[in-house]
N, C-alpha and C positions, 0 to 999 in steps of 0.2 A: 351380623344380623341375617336371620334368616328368609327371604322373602318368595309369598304365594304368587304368581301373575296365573291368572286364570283366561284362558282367552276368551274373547267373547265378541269379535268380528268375524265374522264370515261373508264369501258372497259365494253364490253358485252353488256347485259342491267341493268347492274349493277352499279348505279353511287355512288362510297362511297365518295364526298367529297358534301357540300352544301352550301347553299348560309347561311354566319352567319354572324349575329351583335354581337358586343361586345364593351366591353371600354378597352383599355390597356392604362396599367402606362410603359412597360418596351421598350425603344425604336426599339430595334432588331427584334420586333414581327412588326412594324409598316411600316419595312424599304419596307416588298414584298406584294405584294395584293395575291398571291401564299403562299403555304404551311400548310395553318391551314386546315385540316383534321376531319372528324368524322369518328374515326374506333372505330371498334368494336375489342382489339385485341384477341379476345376471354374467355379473364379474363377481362378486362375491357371497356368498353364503354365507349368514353369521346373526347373531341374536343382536339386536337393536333396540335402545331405550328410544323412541320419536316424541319428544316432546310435545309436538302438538301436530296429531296426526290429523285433527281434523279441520286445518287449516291448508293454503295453498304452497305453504313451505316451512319448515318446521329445522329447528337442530334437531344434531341427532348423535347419540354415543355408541360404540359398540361395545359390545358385552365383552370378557374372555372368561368363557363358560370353561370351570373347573381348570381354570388357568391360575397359580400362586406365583410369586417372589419369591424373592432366595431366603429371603427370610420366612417364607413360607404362609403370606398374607395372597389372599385376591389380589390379581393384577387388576389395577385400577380402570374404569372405563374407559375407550381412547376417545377424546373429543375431535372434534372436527370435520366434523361429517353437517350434510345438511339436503335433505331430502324436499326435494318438488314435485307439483303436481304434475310430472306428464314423463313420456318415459320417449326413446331414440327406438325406429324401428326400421331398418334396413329391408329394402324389397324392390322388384326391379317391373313392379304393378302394383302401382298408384290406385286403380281401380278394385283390387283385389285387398290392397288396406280401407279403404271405405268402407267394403264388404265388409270385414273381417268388424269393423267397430262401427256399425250401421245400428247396434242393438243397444247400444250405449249412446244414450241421446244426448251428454252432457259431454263428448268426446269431439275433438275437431283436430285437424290435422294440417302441419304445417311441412312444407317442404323444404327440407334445407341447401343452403349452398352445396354442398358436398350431393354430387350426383347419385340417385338412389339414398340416400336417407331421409326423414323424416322423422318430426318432430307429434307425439299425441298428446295432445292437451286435455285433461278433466278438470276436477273440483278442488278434488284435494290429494295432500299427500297418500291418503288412506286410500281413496279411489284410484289411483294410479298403481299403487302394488297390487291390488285385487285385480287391476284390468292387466297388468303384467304375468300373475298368474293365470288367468285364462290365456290371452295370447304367447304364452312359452310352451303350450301343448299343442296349439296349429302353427307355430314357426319355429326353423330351425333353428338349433341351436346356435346361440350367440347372433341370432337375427333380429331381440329384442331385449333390452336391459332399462331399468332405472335411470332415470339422467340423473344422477346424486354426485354433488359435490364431495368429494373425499379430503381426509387432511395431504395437505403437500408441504414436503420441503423442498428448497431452493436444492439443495443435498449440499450446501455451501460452506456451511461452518466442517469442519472435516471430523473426521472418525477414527481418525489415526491412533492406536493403543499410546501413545508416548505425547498426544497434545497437552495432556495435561501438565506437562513439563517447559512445554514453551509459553510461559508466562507471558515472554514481550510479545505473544500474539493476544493471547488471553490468560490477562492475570486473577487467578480466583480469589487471592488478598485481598488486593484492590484493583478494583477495576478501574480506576483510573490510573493507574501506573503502567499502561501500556500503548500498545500504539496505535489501538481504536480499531479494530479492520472488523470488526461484527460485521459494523454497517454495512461496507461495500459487499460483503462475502454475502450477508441475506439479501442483497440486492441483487443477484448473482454475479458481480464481479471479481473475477477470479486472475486477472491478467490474461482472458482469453484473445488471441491474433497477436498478440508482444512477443519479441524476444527478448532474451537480457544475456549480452554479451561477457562471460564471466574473463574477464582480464586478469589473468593470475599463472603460476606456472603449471597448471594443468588441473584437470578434473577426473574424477573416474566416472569416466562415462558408462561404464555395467554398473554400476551401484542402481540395485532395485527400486531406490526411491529416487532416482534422476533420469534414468534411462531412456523412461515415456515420453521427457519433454526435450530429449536431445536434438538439437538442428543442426544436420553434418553441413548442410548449405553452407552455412554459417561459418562454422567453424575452420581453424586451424590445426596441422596434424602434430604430437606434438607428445608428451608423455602425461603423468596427473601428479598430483600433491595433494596432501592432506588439508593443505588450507584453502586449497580452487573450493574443493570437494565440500570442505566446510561450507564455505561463502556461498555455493550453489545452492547446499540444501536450503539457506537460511532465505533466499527468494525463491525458490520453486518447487521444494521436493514435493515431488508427486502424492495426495490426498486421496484420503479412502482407499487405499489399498491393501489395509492391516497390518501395516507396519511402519514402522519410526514415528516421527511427525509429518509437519508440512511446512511446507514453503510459502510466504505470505501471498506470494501471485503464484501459487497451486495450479492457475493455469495456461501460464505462459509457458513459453519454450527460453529454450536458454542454448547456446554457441561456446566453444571454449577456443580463450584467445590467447594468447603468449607475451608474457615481458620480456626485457633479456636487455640486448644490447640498444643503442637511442634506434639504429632502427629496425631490430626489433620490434621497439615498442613504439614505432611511426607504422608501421605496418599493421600490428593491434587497431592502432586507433582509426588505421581505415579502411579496414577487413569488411568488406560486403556491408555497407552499411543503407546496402537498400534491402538486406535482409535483418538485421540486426538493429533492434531500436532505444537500447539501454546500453550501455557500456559500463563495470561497475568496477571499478580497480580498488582492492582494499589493499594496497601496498605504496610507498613512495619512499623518498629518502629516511637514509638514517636517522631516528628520531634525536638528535643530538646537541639543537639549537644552532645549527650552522644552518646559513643561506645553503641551497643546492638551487641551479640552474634549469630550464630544461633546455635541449639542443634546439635550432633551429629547424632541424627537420621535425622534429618530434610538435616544436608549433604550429610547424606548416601544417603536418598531417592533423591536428587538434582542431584547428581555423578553417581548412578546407572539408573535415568532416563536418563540421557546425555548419558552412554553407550550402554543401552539398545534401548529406545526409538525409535519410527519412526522405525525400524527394522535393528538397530544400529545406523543410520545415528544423533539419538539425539534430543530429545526431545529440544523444542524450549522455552527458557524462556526468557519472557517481562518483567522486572521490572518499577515502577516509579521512578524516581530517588531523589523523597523526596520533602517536600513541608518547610523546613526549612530556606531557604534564604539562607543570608550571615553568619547568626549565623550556620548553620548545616553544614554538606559535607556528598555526597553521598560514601563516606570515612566510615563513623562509621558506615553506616547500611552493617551488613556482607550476607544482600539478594541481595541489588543490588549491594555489591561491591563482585563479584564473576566471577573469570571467564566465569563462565558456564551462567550465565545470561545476558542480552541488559540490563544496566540502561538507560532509556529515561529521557531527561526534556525537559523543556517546554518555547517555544516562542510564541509571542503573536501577534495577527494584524497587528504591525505594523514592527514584523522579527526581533525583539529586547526581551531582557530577558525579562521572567517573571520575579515582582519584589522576587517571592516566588522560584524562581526555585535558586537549592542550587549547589554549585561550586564542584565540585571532578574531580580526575585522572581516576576514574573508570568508568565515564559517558561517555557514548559512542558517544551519538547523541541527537540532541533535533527534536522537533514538535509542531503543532501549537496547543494552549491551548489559557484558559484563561490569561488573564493580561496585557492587552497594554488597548484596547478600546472595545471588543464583548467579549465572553463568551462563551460558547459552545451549538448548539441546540441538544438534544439527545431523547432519551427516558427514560421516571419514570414509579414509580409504578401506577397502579389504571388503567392501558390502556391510559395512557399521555404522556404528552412532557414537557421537560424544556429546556430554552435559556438561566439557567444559571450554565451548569456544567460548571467543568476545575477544574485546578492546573493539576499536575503531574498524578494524577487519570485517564484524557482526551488525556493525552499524551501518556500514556501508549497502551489502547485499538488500538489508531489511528497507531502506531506501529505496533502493531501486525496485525492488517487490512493490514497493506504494506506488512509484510514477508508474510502474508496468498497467496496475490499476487503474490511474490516473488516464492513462493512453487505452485501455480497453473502451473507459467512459466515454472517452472522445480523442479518437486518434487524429486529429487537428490541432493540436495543441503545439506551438513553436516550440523549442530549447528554452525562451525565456519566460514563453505562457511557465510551464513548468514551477521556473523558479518563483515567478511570481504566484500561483497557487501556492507554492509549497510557503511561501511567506506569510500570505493571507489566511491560508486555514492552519496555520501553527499554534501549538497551545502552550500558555504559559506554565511551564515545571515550575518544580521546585518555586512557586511563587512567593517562600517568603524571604529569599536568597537577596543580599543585600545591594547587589548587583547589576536589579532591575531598575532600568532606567525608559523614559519615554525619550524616542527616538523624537529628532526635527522633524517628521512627517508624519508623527506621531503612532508611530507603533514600538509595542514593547521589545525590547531589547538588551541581549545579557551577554558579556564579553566569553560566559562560561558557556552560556546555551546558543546566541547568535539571537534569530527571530523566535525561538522556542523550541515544542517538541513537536516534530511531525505527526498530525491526526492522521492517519491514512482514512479514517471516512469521511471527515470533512474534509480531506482534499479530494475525494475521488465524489462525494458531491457538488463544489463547487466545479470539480472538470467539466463536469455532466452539462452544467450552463453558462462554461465560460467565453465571455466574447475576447478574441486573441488581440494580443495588442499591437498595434500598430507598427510600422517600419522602424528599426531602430536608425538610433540618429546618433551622430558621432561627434563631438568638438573638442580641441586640442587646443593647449595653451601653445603651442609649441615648444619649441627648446628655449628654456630659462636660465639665462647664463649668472653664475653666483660668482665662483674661483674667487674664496674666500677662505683665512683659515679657522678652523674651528674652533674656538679657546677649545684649551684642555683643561679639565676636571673641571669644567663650569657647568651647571643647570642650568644657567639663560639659553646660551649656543647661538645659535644665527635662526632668522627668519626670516623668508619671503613669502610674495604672493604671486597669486598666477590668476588673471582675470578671466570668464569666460563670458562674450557677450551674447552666446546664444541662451534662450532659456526654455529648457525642455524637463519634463520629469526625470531625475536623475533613477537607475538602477545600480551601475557600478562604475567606480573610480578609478583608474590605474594611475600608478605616478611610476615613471620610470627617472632612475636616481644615478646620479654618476658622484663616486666619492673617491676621493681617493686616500685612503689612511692603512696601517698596515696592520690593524687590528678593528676588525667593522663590531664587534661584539663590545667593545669601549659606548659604541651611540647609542643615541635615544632617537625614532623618527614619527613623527605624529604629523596627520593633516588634520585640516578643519574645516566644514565647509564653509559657504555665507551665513546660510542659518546657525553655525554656530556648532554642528553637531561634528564630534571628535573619532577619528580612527588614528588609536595607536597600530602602526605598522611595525615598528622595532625597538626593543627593548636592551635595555645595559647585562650582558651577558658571556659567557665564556664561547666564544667565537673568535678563533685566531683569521680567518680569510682576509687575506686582502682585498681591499677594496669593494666598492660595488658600482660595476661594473654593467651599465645599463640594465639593471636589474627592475626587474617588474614586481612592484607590490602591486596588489590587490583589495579595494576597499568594497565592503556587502553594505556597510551599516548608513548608506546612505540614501538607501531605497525610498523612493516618494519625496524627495526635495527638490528644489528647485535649483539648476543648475546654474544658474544666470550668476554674475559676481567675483568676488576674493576667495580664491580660494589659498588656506594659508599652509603650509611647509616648514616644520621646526628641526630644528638637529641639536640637538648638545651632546659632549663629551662628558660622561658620566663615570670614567677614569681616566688616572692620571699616567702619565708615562709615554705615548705618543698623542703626535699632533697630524691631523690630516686634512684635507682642501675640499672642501664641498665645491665640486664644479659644475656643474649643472642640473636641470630635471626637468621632466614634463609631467 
């Protein structure tokens, strides 16, 4: 459609509107032969539709005169603009603006904070461009502009050419199939003042999309790998820069740390960690359904970075929570089955298990990875890209990217504020999965997903008002002496209790187990609390190890109960062929 604007305001001999041609697609611009404008607001220059110029504030669109699309339509008006009655004029005589707008009896002037500017008030949005055109010929340039609102973005959501590929940030399918982070990102939380320690056997730290948020402070020296490098981009790679994707905390920094030998990997865990405030390890034992250990030095340095860390408040550990399946449980790895650490696992496209993500009590929360139908887009070695990370590796980093958030919101947040947000703003997946159960303290709860699937916006807005929780508190049954034997091939087995007469809200559980049989993959080992609510911890399995050996499980699924009571301890032999001595536990 073709449309006439004829002007027909003027003041002085100053005429700011004129006669324009144009084509508009949007009806509202076509409905008045009135309001399209050519101002000058003293930053910009451009044809303007003002809805209602003769009012004291008006929306307003801007034209793109003789501007098409690719497909070769008018580019649409851009909204968001919004025009007021008075305009900003810089001068270093107060006296000399009075002057200046002395002729204008409906003009009054205000003075603002910022020394040497000022603020001129008229009637209307129309009186104020007309009085801007006279005073832009007695003042110099860029000494007097329009006070107009412009559209702004946060620049938060990223521009990256390959976003559209990282669905688990923003999936265009379904937008509920991902991990939520619109919110924080338009809020502008980007992971800015975080680090996130990538604990892996190296990063390429020149890789163009990492490079920006490198902290040598941080860091260890040390070589890269294609999997650091992966797990890096998937929490940080650097945003807006016309290339690859981005990293969910786009603007945090990130450290690269070293696994290797136990300490090696006690050194990792307590590498500068008053620079360092995420730790994210997407590796652990063999996925193979064997118990593995961790060494004592490797707890110490884990326990001592948790007290120390962040300036007590606690170093932040990411675990993956195993890429074993049904055969493993994130139960036998003693990294992520720790209080002091998040195990993550991993859902896929379509908010359903990974087939690889493996079942445990100690898995806290899952996130979007490979394994339904896509894969993950990230950054590799050599200054590249790949579209096909994932498993619990992809899970891991995309975690840590959220608490990075999480801590930009409020960098006060303790190790267990954390897990406790990350619990509270969880959402339920796959919600018609057979598997959901209402926890004893009643939150939802799935042996596949843990507390559900990490929102990263609802948790980086509950960070935003979270009150921290109080001192943790500690009670031990002590050592519970059994040295009984265990029928063999029976499902009853043995049971005891272990009372605790303090009662405080429970978070997490440890039972430390002494057995002694010469095939530990034969048991079954479950607790229960008072209220009733059940952690399987070990399952009947192909596991030759002997014994276990003051071995620490780790129970999540008990969060929000009351600790006071019975708490019960079962074992049976669930094959036949050796017999073994349940000798003690706590």
């Amino acid at each position: 459609m073709t449309l006439l604007i004829l002007s027909v305001h003027s003041m002085a001999t100053y005429s700011i509107l004129i006669t324009f041609f144009c084509a508009f697609q949007s009806q509202p611009l076509v409905e008045s032969e009135e309001g399209v404008h050519f101002v000058d607001t003293g930053f910009e220059k451009s044809f303007f539709y003002i809805e209602t110029p003769e009012a004291f504030q008006s929306k307003a669109w801007r034209l793109h005169k003789n501007e098409v699309d690719k497909e070769g339509f008018p580019v649409a008006p851009l909204s968001g603009y919004q025009f007021f009655n008075r305009l900003v004029v810089e001068s270093d005589s107060r006296t000399n603006l009075v002057r200046l707008i002395s002729e204008f009896s409906d003009a009054h002037l205000e003075e603002l904070e910022t020394p040497g500017f000022y603020l001129i008030h008229v009637n209307t949005v129309l009186e104020a461009i007309s009085l801007y055109s006279v005073l832009a010929l007695q003042l110099e340039k860029g000494k007097v502009y329009l006070d107009v609102k412009r559209p702004l973005s946060f620049r938060s959501i990223p521009s990256d050419p390959e976003l559209d590929q990282q669905w688990h940030l923003i999936n265009a399918l379904d937008g509920n199939h991902d991990v939520n982070v619109e919110g924080a990102w338009s809020a502008g939380i980007t992971g800015n003042g975080v680090v996130i320690g990538i604990v892996d056997a190296g990063v390429e730290i020149a890789h163009p999309d990492l490079i920006g948020g490198y902290n040598a402070q941080g860091s260890q020296i040390g070589g890269l790998s294609s999997h650091g490098t992966s797990c890096a981009g998937v929490a940080v790679a650097t945003a807006n820069n016309g290339q690859g994707g981005a990293g969910i905390a786009y603007g945090a920094e990130w450290s690269k740390l070293y696994i290797g030998t136990s300490s090696e990997i006690a050194d990792a865990f307590g590498h500068r960690n008053n620079i360092n405030d995420i730790k994210s390890n997407s590796w652990g034992p063999i996925d193979d359904g064997r118990i593995a250990y961790m060494s004592t030095l490797e707890s110490s340095a884990l326990a001592n970075a948790i007290n120390v860390g962040r300036s007590g408040l606690g170093e932040i550990f990411v675990f993956a929570a195993g890429n074993g399946g049904t055969s493993d449980r994130t139960d036998y790895d003693s990294y992520a089955s720790s209080r002091y650490t998040i195990a993550v696992g991993a859902i896929g496209d379509n908010d359903t298990r990974a087939p690889y993500n493996e079942q445990g009590s100690s898995m806290l929360v899952v996130t979007q990875s490979s394994g339904n139908n896509r894969d993950i887009y990230t950054t590799t070695v050599g200054s590249s890209y790949t579209n096909s990370f994932g498993g619990t590796s992809s899970a891991c980093p995309l975690a840590a990217g959220t608490i990075a958030l999480m801590l930009e919101a409020n960098p006060n947040l303790t190790w267990r504020d954390v897990q406790a947000i990350l619990i509270e703003s969880a959402r339920k997946c796959d919600p018609n999965n057979a598997n959901w159960t209402t926890s004893a303290a009643g939150y939802d709860l799935n042996i596949n997903y843990g507390y559900g699937a990490i929102d990263a916006g609802s948790a980086v807005s509950l960070a935003a008002t979270w009150l921290n929780l109080p001192p943790e508190i500690l009670a031990t049954s002590g050592q519970v002496m059994i040295n009984q034997q265990i029928p063999d091939n029976d499902l009853v087995g043995l049971n005891s209790v272990a009372t605790i007469t303090e009662d405080f809200i429970v978070e997490s559980v440890e039972l430390v187990l002494n057995v002694a049989h010469a095939n530990i993959g034969d048991l079954w080992v479950r607790l229960t609390s008072p209220s009733g609510q059940h952690s399987v911890l070990a399952k009947v399995r192909d596991d030759f190890t002997d014994d276990y050996d003051n071995f620490l499980f780790t129970s999540m699924r008990h969060w929000g109960e009351s600790s006071q009571g019975d708490w019960i301890v079962e074992i049976h032999d669930g094959d036949g062929g050796i017999v073994g001595i349940w000798e003690d536990f706590k």
